[in-house]
OpenMM code with the backbone's topology and positions (N, CA, C; nanometers):
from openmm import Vec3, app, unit

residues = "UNK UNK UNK UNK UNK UNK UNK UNK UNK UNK UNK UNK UNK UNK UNK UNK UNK UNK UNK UNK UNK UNK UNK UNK UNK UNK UNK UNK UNK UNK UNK UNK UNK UNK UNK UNK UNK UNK UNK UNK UNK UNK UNK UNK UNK UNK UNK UNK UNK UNK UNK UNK UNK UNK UNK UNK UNK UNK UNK UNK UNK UNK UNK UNK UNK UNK UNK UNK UNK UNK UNK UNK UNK UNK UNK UNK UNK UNK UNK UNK UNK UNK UNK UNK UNK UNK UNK UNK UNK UNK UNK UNK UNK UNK UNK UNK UNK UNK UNK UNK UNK UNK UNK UNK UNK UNK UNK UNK UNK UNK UNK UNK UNK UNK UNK UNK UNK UNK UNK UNK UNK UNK UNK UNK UNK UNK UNK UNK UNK UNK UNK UNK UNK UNK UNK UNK UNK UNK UNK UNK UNK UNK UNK UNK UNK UNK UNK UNK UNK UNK UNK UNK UNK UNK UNK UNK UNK UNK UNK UNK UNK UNK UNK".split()
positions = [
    Vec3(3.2423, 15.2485, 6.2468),
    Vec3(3.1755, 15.1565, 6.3360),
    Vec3(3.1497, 15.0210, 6.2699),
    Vec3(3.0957, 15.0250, 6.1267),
    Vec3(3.0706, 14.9032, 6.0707),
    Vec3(3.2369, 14.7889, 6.0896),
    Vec3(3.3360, 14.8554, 6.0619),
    Vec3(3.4738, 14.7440, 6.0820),
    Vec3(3.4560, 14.7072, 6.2389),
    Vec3(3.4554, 14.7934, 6.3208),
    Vec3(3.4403, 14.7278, 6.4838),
    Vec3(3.3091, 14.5836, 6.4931),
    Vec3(3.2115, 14.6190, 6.3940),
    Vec3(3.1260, 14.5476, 6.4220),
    Vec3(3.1443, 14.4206, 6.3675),
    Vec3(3.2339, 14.4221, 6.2594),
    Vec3(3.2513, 14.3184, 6.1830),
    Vec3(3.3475, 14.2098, 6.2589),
    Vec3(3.4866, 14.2910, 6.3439),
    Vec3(3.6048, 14.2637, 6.4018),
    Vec3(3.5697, 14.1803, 6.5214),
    Vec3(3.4207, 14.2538, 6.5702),
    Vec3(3.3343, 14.1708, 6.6751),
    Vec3(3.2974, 14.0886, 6.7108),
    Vec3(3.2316, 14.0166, 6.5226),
    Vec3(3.1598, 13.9216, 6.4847),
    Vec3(3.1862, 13.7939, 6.4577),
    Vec3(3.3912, 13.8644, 6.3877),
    Vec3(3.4546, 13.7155, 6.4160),
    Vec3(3.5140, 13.7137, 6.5272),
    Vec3(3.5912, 13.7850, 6.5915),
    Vec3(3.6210, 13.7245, 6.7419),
    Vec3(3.5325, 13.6610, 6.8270),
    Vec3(3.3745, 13.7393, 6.8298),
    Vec3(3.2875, 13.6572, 6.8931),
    Vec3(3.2340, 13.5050, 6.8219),
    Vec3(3.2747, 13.5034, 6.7210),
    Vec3(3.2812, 13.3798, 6.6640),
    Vec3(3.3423, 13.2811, 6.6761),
    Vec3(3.4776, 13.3293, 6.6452),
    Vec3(3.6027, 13.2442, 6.7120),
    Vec3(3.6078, 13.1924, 6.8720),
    Vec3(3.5687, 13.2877, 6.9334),
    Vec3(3.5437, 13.2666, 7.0740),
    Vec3(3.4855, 13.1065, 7.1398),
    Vec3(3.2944, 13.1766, 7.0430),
    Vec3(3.2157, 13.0534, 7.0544),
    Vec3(3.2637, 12.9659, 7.0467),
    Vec3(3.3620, 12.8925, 6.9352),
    Vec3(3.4443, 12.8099, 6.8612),
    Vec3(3.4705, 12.7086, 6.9349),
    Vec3(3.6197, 12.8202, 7.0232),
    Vec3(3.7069, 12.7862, 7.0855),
    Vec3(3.6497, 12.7334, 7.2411),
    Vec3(3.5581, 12.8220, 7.2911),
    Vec3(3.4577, 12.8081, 7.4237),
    Vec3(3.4119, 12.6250, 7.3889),
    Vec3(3.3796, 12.5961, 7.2563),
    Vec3(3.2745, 12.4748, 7.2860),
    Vec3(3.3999, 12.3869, 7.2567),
    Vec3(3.5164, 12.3843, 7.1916),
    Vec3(3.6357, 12.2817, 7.2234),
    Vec3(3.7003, 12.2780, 7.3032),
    Vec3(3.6873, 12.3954, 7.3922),
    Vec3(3.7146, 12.3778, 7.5492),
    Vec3(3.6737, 12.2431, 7.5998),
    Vec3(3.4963, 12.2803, 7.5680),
    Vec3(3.4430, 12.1624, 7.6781),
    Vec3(3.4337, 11.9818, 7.6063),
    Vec3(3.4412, 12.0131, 7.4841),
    Vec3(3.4786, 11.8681, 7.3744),
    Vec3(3.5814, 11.8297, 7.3747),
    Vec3(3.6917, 11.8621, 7.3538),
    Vec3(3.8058, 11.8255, 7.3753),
    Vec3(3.8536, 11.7097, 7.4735),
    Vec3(3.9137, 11.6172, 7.4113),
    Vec3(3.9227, 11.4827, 7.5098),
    Vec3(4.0787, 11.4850, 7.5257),
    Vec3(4.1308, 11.5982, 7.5033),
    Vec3(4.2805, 11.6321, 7.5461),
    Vec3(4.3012, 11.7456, 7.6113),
    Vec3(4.3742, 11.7142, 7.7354),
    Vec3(4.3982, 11.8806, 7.8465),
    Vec3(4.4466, 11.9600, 7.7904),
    Vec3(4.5831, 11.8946, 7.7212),
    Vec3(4.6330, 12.0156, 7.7375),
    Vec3(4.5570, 12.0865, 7.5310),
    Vec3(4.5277, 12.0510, 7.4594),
    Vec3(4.4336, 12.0937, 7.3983),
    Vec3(4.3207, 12.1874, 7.4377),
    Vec3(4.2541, 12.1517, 7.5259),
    Vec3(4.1606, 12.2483, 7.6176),
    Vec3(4.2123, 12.3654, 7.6568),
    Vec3(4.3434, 12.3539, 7.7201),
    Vec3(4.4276, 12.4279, 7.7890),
    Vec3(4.4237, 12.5414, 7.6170),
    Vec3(4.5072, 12.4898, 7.5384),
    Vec3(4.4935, 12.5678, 7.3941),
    Vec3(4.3942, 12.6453, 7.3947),
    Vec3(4.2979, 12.6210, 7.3702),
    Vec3(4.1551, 12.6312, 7.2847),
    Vec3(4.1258, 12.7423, 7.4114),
    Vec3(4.1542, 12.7363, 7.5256),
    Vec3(4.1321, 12.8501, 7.6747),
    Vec3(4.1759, 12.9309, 7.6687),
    Vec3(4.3079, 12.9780, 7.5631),
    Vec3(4.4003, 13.0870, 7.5815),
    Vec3(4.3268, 13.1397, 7.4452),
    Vec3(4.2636, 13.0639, 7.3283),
    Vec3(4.2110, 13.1337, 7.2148),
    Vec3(4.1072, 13.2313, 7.2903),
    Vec3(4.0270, 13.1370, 7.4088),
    Vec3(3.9182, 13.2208, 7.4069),
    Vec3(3.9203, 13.3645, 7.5054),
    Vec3(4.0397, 13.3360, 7.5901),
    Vec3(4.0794, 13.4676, 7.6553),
    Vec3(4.1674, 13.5565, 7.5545),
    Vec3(4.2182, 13.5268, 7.4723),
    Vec3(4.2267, 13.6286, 7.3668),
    Vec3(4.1864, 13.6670, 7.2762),
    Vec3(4.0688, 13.6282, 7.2904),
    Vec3(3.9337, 13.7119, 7.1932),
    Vec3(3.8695, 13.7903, 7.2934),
    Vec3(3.9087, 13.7847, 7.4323),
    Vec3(3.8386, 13.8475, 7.5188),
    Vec3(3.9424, 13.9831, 7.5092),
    Vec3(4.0523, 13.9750, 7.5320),
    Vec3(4.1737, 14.0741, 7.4981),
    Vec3(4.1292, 14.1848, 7.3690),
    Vec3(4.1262, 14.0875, 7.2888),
    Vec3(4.0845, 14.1817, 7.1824),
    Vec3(3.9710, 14.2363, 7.1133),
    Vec3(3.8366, 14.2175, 7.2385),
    Vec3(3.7482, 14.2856, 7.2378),
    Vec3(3.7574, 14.3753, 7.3567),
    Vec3(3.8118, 14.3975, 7.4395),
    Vec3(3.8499, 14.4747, 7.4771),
    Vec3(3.9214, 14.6262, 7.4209),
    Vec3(3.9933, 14.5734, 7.3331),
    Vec3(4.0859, 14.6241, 7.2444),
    Vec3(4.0071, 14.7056, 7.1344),
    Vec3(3.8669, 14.6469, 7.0666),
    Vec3(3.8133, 14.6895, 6.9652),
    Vec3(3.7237, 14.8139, 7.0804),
    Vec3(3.6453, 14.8044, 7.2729),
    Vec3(3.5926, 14.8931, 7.2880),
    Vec3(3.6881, 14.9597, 7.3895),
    Vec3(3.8165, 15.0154, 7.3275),
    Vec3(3.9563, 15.1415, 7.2962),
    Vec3(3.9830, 15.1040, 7.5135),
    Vec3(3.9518, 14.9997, 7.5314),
    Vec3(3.9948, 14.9680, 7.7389),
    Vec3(4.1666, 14.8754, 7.6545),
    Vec3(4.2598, 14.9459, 7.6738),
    Vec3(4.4011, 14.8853, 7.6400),
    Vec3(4.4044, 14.8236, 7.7821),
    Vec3(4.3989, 14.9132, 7.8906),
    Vec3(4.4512, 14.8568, 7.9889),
    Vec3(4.4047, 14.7734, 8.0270),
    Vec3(4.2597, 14.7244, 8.0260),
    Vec3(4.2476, 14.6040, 8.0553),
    Vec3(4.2738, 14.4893, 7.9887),
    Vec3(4.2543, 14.5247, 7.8306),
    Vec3(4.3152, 14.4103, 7.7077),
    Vec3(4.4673, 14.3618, 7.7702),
    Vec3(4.5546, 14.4262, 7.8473),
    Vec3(4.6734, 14.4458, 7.8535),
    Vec3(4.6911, 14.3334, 7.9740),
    Vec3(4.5987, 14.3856, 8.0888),
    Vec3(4.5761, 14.3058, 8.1959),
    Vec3(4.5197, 14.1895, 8.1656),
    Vec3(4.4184, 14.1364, 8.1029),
    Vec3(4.4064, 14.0227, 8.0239),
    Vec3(4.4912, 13.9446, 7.9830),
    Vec3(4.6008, 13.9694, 7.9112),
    Vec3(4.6945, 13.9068, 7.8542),
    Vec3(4.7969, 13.8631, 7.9738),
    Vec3(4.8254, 13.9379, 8.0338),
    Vec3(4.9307, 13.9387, 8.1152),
    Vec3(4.8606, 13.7998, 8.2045),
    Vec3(4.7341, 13.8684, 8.2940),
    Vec3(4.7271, 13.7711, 8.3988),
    Vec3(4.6535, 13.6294, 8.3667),
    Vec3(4.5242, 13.6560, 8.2441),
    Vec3(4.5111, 13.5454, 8.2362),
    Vec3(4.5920, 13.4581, 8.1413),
    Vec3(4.6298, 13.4942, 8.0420),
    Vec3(4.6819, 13.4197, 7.9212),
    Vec3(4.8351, 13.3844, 7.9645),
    Vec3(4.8970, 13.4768, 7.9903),
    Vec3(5.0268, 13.4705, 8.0612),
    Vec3(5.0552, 13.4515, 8.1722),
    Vec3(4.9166, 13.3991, 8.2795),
    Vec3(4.9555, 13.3439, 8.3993),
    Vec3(4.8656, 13.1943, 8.4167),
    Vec3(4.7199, 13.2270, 8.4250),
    Vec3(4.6694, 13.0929, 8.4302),
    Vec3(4.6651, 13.0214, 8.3525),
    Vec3(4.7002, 13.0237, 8.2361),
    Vec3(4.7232, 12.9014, 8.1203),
    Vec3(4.8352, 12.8675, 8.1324),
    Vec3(4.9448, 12.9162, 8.1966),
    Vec3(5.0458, 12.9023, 8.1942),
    Vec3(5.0652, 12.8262, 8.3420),
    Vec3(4.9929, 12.8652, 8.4145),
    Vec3(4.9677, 12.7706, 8.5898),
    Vec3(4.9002, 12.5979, 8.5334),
    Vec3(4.7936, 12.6435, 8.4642),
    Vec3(4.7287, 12.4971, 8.4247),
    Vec3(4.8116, 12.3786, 8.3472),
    Vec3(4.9197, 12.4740, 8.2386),
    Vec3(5.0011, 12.3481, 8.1473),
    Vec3(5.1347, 12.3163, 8.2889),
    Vec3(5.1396, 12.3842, 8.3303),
    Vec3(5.2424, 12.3003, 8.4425),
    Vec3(5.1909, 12.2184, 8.5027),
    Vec3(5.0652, 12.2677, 8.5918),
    Vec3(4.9832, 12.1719, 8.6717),
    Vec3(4.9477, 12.0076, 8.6238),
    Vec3(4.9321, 12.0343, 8.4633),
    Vec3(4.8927, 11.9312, 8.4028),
    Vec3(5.0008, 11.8573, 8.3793),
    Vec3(5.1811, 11.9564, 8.3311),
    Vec3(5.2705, 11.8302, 8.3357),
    Vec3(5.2824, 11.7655, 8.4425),
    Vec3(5.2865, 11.8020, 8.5231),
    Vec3(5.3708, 11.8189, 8.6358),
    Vec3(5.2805, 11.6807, 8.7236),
    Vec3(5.1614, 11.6628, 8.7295),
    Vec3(5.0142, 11.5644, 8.7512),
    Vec3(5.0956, 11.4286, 8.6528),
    Vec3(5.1669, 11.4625, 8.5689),
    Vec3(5.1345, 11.3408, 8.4716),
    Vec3(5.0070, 11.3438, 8.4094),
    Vec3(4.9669, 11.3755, 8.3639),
    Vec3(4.8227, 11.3833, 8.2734),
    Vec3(4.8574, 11.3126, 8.1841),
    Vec3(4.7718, 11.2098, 8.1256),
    Vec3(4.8138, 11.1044, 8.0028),
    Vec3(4.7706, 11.2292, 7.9076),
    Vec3(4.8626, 11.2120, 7.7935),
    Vec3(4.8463, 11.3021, 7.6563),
    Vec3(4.7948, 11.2223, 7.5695),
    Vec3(4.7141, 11.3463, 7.4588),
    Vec3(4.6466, 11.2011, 7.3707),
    Vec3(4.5115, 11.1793, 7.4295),
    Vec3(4.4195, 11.1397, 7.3595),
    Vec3(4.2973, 11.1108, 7.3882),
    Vec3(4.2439, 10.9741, 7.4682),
    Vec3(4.1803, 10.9917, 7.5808),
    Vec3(4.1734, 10.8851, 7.6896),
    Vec3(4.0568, 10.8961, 7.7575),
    Vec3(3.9889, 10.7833, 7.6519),
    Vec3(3.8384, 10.7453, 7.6482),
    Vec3(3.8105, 10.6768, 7.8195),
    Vec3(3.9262, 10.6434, 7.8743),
    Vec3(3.8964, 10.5923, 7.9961),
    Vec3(3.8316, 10.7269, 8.1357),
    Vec3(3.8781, 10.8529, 8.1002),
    Vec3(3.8788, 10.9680, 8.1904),
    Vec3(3.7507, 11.0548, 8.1573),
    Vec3(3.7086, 10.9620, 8.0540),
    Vec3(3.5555, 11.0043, 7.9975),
    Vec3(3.4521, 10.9496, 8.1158),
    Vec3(3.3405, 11.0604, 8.1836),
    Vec3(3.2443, 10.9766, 8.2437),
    Vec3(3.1108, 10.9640, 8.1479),
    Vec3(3.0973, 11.0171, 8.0810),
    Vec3(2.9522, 11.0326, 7.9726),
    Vec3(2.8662, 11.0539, 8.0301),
    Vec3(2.8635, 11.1992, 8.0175),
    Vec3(2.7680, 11.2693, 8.1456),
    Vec3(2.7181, 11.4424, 8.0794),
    Vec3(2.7898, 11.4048, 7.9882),
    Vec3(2.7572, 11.5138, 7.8531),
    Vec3(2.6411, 11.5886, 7.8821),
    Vec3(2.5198, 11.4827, 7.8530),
    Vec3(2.3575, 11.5582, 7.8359),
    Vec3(2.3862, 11.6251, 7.9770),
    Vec3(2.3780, 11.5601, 8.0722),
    Vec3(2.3346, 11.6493, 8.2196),
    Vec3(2.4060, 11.7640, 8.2055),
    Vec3(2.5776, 11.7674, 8.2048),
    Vec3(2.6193, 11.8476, 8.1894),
    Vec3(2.5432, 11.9753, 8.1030),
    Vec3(2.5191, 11.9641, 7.9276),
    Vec3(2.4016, 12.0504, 7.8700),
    Vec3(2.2847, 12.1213, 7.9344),
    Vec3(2.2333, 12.0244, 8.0280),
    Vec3(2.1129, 12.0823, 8.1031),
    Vec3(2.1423, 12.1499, 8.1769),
    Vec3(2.2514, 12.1323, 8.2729),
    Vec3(2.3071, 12.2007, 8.3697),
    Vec3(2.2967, 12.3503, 8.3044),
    Vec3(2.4286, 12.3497, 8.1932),
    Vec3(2.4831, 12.4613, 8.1405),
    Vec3(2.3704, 12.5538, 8.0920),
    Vec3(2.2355, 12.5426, 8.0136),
    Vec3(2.1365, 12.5566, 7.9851),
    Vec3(2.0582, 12.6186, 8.0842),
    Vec3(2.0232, 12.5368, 8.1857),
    Vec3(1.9938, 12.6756, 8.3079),
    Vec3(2.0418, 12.7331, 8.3515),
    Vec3(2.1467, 12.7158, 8.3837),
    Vec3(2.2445, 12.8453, 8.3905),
    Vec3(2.2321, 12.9507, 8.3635),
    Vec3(2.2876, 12.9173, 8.2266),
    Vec3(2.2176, 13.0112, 8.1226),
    Vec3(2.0512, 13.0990, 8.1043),
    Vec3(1.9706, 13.0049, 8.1391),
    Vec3(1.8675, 13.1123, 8.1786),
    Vec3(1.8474, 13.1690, 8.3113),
    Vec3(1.9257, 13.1127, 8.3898),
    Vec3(1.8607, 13.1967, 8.5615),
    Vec3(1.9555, 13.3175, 8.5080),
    Vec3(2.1039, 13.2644, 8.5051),
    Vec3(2.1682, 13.4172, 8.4398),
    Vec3(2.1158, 13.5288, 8.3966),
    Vec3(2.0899, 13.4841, 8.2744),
    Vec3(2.0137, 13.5691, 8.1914),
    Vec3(1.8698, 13.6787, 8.2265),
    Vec3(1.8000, 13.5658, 8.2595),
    Vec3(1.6800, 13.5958, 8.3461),
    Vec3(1.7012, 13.7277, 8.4825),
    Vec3(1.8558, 13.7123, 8.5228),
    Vec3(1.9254, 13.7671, 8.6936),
    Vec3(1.9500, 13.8996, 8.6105),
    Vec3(2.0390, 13.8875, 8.5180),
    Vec3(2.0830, 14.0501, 8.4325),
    Vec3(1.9433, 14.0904, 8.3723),
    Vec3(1.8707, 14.0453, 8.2852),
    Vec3(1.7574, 14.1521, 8.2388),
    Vec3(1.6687, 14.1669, 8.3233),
    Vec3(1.6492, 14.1610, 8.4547),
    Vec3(1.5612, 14.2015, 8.5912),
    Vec3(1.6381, 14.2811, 8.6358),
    Vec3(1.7596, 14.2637, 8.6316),
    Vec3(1.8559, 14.4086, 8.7151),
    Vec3(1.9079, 14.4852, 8.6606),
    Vec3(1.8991, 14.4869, 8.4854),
    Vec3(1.9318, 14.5919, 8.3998),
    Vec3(1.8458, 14.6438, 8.2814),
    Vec3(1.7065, 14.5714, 8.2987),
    Vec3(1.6720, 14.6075, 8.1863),
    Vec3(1.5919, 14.7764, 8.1662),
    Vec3(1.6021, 14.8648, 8.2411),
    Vec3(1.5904, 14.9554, 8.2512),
    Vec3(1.7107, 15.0804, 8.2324),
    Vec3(1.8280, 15.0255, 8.2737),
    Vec3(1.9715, 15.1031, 8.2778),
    Vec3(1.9953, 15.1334, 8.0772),
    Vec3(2.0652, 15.2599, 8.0782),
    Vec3(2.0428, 15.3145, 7.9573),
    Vec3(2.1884, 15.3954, 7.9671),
    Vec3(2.2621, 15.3109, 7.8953),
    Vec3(2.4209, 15.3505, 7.9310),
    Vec3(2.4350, 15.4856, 7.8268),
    Vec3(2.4839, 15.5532, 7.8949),
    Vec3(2.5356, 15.7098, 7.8097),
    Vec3(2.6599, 15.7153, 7.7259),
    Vec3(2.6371, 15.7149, 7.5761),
    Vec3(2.8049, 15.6911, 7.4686),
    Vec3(2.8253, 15.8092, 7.5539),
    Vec3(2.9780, 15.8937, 7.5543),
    Vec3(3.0670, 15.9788, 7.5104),
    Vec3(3.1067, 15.9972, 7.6682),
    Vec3(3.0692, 15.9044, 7.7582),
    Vec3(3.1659, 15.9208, 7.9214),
    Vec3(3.2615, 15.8682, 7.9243),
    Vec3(3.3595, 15.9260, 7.9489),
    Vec3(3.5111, 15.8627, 7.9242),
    Vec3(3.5450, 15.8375, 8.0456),
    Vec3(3.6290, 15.7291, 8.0687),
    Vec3(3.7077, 15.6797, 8.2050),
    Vec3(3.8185, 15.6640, 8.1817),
    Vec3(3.9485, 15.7249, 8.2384),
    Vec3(4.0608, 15.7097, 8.2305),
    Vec3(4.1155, 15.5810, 8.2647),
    Vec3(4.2356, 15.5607, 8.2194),
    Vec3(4.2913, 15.4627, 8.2093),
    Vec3(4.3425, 15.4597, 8.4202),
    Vec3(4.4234, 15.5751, 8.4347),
    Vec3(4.4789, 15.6056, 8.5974),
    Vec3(4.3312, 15.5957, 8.6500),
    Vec3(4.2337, 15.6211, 8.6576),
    Vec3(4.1017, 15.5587, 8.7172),
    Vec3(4.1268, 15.4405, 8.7631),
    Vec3(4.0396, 15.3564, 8.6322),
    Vec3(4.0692, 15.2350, 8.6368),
    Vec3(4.2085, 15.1572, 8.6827),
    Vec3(4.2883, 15.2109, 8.6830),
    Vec3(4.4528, 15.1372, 8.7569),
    Vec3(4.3848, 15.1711, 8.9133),
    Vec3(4.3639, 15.2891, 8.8980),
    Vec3(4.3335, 15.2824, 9.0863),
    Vec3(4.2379, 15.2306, 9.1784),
    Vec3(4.1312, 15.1941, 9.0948),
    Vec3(4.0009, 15.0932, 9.1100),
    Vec3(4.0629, 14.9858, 9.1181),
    Vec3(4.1468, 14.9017, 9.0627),
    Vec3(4.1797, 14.7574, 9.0548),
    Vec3(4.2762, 14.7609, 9.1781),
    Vec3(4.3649, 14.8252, 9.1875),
    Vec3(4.4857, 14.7932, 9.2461),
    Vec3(4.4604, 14.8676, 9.3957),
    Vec3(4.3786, 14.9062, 9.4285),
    Vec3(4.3756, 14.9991, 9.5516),
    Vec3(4.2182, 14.9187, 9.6481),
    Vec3(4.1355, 14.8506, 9.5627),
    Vec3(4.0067, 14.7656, 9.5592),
    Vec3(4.0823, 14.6085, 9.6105),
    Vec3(4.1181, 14.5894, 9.4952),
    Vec3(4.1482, 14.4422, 9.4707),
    Vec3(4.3132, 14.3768, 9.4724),
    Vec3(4.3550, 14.4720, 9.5147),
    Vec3(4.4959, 14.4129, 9.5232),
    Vec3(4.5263, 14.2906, 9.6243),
    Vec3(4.4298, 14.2638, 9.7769),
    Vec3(4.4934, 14.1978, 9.8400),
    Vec3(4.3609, 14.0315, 9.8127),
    Vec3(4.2498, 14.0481, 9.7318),
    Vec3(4.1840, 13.9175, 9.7002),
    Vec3(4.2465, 13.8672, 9.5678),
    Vec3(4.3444, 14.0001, 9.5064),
    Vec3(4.4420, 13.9012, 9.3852),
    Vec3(4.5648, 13.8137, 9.4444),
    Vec3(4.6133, 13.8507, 9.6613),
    Vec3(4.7479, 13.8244, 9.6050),
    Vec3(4.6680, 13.6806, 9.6801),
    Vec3(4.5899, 13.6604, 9.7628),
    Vec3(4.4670, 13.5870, 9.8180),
    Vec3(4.4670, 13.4473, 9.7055),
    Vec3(4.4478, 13.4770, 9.5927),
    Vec3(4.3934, 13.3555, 9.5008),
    Vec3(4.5170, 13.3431, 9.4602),
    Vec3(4.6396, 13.4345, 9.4058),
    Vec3(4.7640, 13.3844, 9.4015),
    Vec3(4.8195, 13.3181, 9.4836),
    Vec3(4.8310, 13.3281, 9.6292),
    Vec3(4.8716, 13.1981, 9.7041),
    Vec3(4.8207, 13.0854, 9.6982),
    Vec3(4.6477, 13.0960, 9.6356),
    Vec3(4.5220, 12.9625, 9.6895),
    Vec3(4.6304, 12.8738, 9.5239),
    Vec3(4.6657, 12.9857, 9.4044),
    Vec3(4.7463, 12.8877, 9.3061),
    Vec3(4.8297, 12.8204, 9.3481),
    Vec3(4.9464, 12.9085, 9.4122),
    Vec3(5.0263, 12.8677, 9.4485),
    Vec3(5.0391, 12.7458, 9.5225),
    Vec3(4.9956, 12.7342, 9.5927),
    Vec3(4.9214, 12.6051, 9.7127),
    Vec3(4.8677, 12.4668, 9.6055),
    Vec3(4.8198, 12.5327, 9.4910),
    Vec3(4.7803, 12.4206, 9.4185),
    Vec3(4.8445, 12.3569, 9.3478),
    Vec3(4.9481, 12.4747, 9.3293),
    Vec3(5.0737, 12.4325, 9.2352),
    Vec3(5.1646, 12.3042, 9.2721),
    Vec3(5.2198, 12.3895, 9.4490),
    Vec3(5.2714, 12.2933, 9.4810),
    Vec3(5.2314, 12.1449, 9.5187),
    Vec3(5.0707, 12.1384, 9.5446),
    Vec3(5.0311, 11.9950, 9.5786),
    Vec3(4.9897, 11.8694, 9.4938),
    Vec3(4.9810, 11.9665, 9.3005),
    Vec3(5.0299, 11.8914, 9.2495),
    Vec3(5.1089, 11.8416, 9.1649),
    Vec3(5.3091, 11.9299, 9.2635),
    Vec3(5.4275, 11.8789, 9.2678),
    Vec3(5.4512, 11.7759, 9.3340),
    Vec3(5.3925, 11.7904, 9.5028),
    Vec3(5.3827, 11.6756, 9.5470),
    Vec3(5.2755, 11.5550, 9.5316),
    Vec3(5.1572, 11.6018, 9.4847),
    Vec3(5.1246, 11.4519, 9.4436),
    Vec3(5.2204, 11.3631, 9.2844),
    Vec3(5.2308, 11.4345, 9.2415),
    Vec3(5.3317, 11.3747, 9.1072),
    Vec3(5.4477, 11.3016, 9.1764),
    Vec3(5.4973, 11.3646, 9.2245),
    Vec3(5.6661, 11.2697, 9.2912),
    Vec3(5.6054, 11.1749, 9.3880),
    Vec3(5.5019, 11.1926, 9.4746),
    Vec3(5.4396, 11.0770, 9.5105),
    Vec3(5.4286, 10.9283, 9.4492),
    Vec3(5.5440, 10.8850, 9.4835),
    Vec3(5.5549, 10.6914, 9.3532),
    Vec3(5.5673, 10.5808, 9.4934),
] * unit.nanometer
topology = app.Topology()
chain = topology.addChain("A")
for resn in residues:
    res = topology.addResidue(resn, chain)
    for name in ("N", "CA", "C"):
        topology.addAtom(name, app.Element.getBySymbol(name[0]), res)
């Protein structure tokens, strides 16, 4: 247990890292980078509590689909590359405050609705479970937001050729 905890400590580290050059970052497709670090620290904490299939599904849909939707979106836009102090609004602090309560109504929302729940080690859930929960649940609000991409994809193909 002590190596899981350790394996934890830097992915959740790295995570943090990568999470706050997400939002610093004065380059997209950099951001875009630093987004796929932090969904694959999500992968591979998954991975450290023994859920493959979802580490698996992780990779696939987010890392291998929406990072991969966003760097097109972004060529495809013309996005100036390179850092561009002009697309800056400096709005930082609010933003902080924002994020900050958030953060506590959140917080505040889960330990009122869980702080009593007392999860049991040694219940196992199969992997064919879980496939049939996702895909039998959620199959038609995944293909739902895959078109709402799709739709986004294409509009900004056509705003780009728009000259």
């Amino acid at each position: 247990m002590v190596a899981q905890h350790i394996a934890f400590g830097i992915t959740a580290f790295a995570m943090a890292v990568a999470a706050v050059r997400v939002v610093t970052t004065k380059n997209v497709v950099h951001a875009a980078l630093w987004l796929m670090l932090v969904l694959a620290g999500v992968a591979a904490n998954f991975i450290l509590l023994a859920a493959e299939f979802v580490a698996v599904v992780q990779v696939l849909v987010y890392i291998g689909a929406i990072v991969v939707l966003f760097l097109f979106g972004v060529m495809l836009t013309r996005a100036p590359i390179g850092h561009s102090h002009d697309l800056d609004n400096d709005q930082r602090w609010a933003a902080a405050i924002v994020a900050l309560f958030l953060f506590g109504v959140l917080g505040s929302v889960l330990i009122d609705a869980f702080h009593r729940v007392h999860v049991v080690p040694g219940s196992v859930q199969r992997t064919n479970d879980v496939a049939l929960s996702i895909f039998q649940t959620y199959v038609i609000p995944f293909e739902v937001v895959s078109v709402v991409l799709l739709a986004a994809l294409v509009g900004a193909v056509v705003i780009a050729r728009r000259d």
